[in-house]
C-alpha positions as CSV (number, residue, x, y, z in Angstrom):
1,X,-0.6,-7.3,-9.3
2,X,-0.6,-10.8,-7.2
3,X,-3.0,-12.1,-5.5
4,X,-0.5,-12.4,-2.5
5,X,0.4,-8.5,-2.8
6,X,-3.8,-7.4,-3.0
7,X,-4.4,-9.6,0.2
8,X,-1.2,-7.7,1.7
9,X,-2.1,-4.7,1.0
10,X,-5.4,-5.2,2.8
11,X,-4.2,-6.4,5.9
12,X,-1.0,-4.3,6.0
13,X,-0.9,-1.8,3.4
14,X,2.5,-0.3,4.1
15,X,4.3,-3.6,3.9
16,X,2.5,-3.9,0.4
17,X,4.3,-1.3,-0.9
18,X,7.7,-1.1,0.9
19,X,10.0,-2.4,-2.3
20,X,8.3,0.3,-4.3
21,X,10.4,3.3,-2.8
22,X,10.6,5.4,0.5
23,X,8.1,7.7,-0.5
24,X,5.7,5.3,-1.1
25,X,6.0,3.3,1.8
26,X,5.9,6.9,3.8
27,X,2.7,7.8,2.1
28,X,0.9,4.7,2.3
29,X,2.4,4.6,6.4
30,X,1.0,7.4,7.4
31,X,-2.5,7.2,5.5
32,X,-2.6,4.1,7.5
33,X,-2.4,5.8,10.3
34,X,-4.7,8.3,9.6
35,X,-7.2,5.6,8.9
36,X,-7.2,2.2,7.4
37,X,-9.3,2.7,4.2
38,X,-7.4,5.6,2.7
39,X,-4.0,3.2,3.4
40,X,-5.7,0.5,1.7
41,X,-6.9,2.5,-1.8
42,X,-3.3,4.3,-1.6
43,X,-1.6,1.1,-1.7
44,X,-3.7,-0.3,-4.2
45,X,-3.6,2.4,-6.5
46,X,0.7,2.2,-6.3
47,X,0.8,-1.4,-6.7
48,X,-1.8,-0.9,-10.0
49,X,0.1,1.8,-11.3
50,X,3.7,0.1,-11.2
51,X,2.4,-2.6,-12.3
């Protein structure tokens, strides 16, 4: 995990994720929109996981 995708992922947490798969960028999209946070941990815990 880069530095450049951790800072991504906590600004814009969707675009973190989007070269991981559809389902992923859904997921992380509309945690987003339900709050910031839980978009944040979601896309931190993809881009640990595949990493």
């Amino acid at each position: 995990m880069s530095l450049f995708r951790v800072l991504l992922s906590i600004i814009f947490p969707p675009l973190a994720v989007i070269d991981k798969g559809c389902g992923s960028f859904i997921i992380v999209l509309i945690l987003t929109l339900l709050g910031w946070i839980p978009g944040v941990i979601a896309a931190l815990i993809i881009l640990n996981k595949n990493s």
